[in-house]
C-alpha positions as CSV (number, residue, x, y, z in Angstrom):
1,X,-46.7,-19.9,110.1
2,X,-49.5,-18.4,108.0
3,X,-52.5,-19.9,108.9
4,X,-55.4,-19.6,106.3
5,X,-59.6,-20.3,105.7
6,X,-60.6,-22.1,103.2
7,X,-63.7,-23.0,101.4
8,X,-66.7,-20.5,102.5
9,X,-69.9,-21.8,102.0
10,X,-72.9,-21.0,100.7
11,X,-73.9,-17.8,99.1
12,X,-70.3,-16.4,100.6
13,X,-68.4,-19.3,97.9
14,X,-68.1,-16.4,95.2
15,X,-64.7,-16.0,93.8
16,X,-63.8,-13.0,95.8
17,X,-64.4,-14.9,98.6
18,X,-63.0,-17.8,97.7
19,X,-59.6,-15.4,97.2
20,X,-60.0,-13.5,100.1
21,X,-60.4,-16.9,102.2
22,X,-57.4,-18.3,100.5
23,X,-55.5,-14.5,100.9
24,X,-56.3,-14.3,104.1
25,X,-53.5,-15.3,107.4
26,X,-50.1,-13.3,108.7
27,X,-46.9,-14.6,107.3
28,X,-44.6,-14.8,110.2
29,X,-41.2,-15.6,108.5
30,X,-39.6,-15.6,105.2
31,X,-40.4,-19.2,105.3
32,X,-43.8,-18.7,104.2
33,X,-43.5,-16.3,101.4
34,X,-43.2,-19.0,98.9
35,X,-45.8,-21.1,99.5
36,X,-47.7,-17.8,100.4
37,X,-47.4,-16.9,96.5
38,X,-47.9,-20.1,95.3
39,X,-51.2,-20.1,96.4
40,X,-52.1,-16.9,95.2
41,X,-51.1,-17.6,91.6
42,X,-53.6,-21.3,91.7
43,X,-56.4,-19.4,93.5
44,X,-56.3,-16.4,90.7
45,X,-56.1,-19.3,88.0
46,X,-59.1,-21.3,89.6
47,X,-61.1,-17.9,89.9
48,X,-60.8,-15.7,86.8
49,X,-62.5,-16.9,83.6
50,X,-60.2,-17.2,80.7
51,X,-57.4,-17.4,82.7
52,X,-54.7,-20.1,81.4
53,X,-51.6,-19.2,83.3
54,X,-50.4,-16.9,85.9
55,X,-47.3,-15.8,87.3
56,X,-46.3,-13.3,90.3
57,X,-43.1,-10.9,89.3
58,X,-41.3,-10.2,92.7
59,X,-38.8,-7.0,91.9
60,X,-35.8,-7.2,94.7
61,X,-32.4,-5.0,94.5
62,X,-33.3,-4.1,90.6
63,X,-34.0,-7.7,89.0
64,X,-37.1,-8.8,88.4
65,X,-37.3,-13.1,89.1
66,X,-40.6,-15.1,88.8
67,X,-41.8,-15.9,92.6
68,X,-44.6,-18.3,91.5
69,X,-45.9,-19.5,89.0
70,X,-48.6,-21.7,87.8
71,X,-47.1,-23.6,84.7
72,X,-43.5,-23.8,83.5
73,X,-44.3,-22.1,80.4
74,X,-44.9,-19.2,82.6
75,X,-41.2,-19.2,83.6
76,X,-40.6,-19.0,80.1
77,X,-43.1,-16.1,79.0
78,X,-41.4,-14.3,82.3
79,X,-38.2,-14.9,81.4
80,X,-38.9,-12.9,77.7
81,X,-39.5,-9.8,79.5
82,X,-36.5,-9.8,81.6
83,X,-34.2,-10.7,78.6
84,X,-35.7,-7.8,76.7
85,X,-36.0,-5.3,79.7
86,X,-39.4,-4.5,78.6
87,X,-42.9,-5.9,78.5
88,X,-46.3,-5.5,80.2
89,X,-45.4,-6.8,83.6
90,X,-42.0,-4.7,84.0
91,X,-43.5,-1.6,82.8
92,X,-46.6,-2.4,85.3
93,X,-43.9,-2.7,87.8
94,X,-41.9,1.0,86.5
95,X,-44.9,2.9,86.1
96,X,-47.1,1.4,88.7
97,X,-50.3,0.9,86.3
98,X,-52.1,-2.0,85.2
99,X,-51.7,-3.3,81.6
100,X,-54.8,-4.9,80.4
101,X,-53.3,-6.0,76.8
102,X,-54.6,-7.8,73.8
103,X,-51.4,-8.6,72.4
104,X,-52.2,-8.0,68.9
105,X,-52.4,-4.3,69.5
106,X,-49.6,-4.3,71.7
107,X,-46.8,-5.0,69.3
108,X,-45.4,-1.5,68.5
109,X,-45.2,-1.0,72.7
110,X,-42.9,-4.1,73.2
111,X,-42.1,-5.5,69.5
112,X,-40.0,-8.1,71.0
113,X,-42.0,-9.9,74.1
114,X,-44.8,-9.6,71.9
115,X,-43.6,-11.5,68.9
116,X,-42.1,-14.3,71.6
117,X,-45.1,-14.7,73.1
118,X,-48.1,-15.4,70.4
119,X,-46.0,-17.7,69.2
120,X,-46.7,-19.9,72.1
121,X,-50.7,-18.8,71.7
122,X,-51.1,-16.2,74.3
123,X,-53.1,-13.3,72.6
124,X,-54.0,-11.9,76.1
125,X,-52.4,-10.4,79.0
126,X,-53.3,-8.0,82.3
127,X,-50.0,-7.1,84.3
128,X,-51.3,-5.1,87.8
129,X,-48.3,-4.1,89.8
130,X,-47.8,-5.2,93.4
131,X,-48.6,-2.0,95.4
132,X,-48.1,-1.6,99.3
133,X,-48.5,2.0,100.5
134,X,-45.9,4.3,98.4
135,X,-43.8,0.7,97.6
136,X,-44.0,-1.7,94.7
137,X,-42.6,-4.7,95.0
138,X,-43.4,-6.3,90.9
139,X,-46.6,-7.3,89.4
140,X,-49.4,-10.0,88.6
141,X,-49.1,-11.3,85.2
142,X,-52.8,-13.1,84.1
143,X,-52.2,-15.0,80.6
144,X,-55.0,-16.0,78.3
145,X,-55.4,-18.2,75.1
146,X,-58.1,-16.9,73.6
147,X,-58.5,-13.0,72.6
148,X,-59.9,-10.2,74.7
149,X,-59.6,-13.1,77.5
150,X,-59.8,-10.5,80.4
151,X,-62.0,-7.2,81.0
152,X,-62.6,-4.8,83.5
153,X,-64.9,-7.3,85.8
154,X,-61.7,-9.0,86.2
155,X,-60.2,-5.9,87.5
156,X,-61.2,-5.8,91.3
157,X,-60.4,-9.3,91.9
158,X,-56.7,-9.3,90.6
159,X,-56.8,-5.7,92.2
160,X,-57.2,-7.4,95.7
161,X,-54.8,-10.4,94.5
162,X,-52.0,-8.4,93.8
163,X,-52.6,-6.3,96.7
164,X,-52.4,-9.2,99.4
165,X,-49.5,-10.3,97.5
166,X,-47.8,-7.0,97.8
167,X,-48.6,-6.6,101.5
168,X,-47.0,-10.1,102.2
169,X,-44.2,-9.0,100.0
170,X,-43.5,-5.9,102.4
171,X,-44.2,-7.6,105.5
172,X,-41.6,-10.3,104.8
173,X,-39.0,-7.2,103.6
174,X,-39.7,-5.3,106.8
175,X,-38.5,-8.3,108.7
176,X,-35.8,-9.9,106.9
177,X,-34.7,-7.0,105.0
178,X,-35.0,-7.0,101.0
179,X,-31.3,-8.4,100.4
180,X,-32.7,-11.9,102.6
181,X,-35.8,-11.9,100.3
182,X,-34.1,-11.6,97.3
183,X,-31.3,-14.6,97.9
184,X,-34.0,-16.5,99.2
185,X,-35.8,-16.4,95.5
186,X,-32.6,-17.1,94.6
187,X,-32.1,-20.5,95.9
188,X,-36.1,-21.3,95.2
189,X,-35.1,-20.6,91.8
190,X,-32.5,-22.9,91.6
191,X,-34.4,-25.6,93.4
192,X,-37.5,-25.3,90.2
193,X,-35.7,-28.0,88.1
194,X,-36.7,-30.8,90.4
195,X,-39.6,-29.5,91.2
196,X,-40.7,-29.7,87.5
197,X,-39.2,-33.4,87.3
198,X,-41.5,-34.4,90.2
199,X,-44.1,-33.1,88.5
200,X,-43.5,-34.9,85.5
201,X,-43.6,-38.1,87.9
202,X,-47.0,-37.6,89.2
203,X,-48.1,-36.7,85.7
204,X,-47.3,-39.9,84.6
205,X,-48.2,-41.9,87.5
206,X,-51.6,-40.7,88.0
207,X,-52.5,-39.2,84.5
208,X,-53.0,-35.9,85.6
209,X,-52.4,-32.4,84.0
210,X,-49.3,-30.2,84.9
211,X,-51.9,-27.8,87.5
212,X,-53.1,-31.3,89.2
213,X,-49.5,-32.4,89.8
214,X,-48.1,-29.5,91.1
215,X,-51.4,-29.3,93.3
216,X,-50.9,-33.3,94.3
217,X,-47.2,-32.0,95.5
218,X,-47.8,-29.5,97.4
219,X,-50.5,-30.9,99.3
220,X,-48.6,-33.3,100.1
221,X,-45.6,-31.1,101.0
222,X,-48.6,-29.7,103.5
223,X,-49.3,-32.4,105.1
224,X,-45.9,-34.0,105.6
225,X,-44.8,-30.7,106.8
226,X,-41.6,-31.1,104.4
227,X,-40.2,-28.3,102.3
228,X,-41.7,-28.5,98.6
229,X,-38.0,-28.7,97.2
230,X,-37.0,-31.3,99.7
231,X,-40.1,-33.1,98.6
232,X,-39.7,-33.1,95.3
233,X,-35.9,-34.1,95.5
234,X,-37.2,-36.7,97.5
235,X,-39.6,-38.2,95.0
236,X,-37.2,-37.9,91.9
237,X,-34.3,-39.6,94.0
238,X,-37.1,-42.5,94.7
239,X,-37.9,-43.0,90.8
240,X,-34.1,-42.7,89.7
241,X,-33.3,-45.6,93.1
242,X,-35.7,-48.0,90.7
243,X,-33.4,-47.9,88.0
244,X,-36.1,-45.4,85.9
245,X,-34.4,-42.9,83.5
246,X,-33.8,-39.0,83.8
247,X,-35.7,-39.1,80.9
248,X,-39.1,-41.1,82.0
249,X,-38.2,-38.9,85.3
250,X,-38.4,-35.9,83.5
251,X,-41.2,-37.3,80.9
């Protein structure tokens, strides 16, 4: 298992600490990828200012699919991209540069994602591809609210982000092979559903935002030593067994 430091103190609990504490560990088995991701995607939100959202593009046997991600709008900003074939994060990915995009300039580039995307209020986006040696497995995809919501101070911190991600990314492919990484995404993808109905419990139960109860279920997940997805299932089934409906479930 990936065993990781957390929480340096003292004049050492800067944000590239705090991400390179979080970062830091071996990932053993395919196993650990996930949650591997998932914490890299909370610890780049928690650390970069203006920073709403942020979602980790894994790029296995030619399609791209959304590894982690921090909100489920982020699924949906993601998902633009692929549909179109073209946006900051797939041509970070192609071309293996970093997009650092106010997306009011960016509209003749990608016309389409654009146009999608400010309708939800994202006017800001940096895309850095996931770069291991001579391979590149995707990218890092920062979104912001406001306008001009990342700059080049941001730059060294995602740099080191999307590199760790990268090198867990090719450590996981040298082991299981690229075809095992992929279906595995595969079934994590098909497992999100409950997972964003468990969060909707928690959000209810406790009053907390959609960052707090995904947080709230993982830990837990951590602690029990259970499978997120199993987890989740677990709590939804629980709700639905009190005679609650898929709709306050889901709420």
């Amino acid at each position: 298992m990936m065993e990781s430091q957390r929480g340096l103190p003292g004049p050492s609990d800067t944000p590239a600490a705090q991400v390179m504490a979080d970062l830091s560990g071996v990932l053993t088995s395919l196993d650990d990828l996930g949650g591997y991701l998932e914490t890299l995607v909370f610890t780049v939100v928690d650390n970069i200012d203006g920073c709403d959202a942020v979602g980790v593009t894994v790029v296995m046997e030619d399609r791209p699919r959304t590894a982690a991600y921090t909100t489920a709008r982020t699924l949906e900003i993601d998902a633009v991209q692929y549909a179109v074939g073209d946006g900051p994060c797939l041509d970070a990915f192609r071309n293996q540069r970093e997009n650092l995009v106010d997306l009011g300039g960016a509209h003749e580039r990608w016309p389409m994602f654009t146009a999608a995307v400010q309708d939800d209020g994202v006017k800001s986006l940096l895309a850095v591809p996931l770069l291991s040696g001579t391979r590149c497995f995707g990218a890092l995809n920062l979104y912001g609210h406001a306008r001009h919501a990342f700059d080049h101070s941001d730059l060294e911190l995602v740099r080191m982000a999307a590199s760790r991600a990268a090198d867990a990314v090719g450590a996981v492919v040298d082991v299981e092979g690229a075809r095992q990484v992929a279906a595995q995404m595969e079934q994590a993808m098909a497992s999100r559903a409950v997972i964003e109905q468990a969060k909707g419990v928690l959000m209810g139960r406790h009053g907390v935002d959609e960052k707090q109860a995904f947080e709230l279920l993982r830990g837990q997940s951590q602690r029990l030593n259970v499978k997120l997805r199993a987890l989740a299932a677990q709590l939804v089934s629980e709700v639905r067994a009190r005679g609650i409906t898929d709709d306050e479930v889901s709420a």
